[in-house]
C-alpha positions in Angstrom: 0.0 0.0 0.0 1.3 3.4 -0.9 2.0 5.9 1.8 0.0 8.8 2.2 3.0 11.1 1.9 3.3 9.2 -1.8 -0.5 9.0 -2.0 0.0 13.1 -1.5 2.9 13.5 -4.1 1.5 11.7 -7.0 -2.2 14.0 -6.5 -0.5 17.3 -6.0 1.9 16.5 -9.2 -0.7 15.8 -11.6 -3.6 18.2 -10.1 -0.5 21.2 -10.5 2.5 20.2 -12.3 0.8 17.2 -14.7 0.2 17.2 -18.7 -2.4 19.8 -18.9 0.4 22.5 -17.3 3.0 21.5 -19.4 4.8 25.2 -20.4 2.4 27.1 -18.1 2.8 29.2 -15.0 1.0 27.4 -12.0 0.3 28.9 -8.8 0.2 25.9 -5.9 -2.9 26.8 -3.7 -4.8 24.6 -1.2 -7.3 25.5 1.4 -9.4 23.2 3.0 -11.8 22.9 0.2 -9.1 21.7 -2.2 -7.4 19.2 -0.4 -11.1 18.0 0.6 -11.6 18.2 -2.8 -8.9 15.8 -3.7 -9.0 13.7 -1.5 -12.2 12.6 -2.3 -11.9 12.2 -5.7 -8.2 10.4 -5.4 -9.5 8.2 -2.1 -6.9 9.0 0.2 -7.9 8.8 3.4 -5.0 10.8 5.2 -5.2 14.7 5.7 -2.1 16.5 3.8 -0.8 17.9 7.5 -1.0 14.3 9.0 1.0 12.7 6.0 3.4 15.2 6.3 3.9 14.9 9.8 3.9 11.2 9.3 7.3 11.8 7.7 9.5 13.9 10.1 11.9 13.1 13.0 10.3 14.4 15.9 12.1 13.5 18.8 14.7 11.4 20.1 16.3 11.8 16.6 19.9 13.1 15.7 18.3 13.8 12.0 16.9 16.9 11.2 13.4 17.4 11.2 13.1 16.8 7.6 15.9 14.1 7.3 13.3 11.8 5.1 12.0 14.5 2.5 15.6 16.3 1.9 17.3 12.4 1.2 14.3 12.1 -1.3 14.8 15.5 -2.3 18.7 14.4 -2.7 17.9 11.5 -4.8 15.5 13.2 -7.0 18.4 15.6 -8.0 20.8 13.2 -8.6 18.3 11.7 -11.0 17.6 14.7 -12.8 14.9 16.4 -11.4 11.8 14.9 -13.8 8.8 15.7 -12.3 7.8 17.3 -9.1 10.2 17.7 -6.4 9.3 15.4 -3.4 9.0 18.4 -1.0 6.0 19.2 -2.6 3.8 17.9 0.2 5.5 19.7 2.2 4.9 22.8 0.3 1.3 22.0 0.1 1.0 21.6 3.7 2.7 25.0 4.2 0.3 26.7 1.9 -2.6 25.5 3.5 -1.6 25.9 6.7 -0.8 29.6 5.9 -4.3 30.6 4.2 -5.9 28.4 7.6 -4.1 31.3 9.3 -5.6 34.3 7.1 -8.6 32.8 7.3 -8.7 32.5 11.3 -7.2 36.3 11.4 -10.3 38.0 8.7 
């Protein structure tokens, strides 16, 4: 069974970064409604914050927070960079967690 993290990757890729914005400009936004949105219609079952926190070091670690993402960040370089970069979870996560924040302040 894939991960959720992967479950996450393989969405946010195609939904932003797939065929249909080849040579385009994309701007990566989720709020609660997307990522509802696509989880629903890609069955994952996870929330995008839990599968990212799924894959950090929190404590009683000498790796960094991160360790996981950055090695698969690493690899993905090393192999050329096709495709979307493995942080983009991550980056997702950040995003929605930021316009949560806007939201809660209006």
């Amino acid at each position: 069974m894939m991960r959720a993290y992967d479950q996450w990757h393989e969405v946010l890729s195609e939904e932003f970064f797939g065929a249909d914005h080849a040579l385009q400009s994309t701007v990566l936004y989720v709020d609660d409604e997307v990522e509802r949105e696509l989880a629903e219609r890609n069955g994952i079952d996870a929330p995008l914050a839990q599968a990212v926190a799924d894959e950090m070091y929190w404590e009683g670690s000498d790796r960094a927070l991160l360790w996981r993402v950055l090695s698969q960040c690493r690899t993905w370089t090393a192999k050329g960079r096709n495709g979307a970069p493995p942080s983009l979870p991550v980056l997702a996560a950040s995003v929605l967690g930021r316009v949560s924040k806007v939201d809660l302040e209006l």
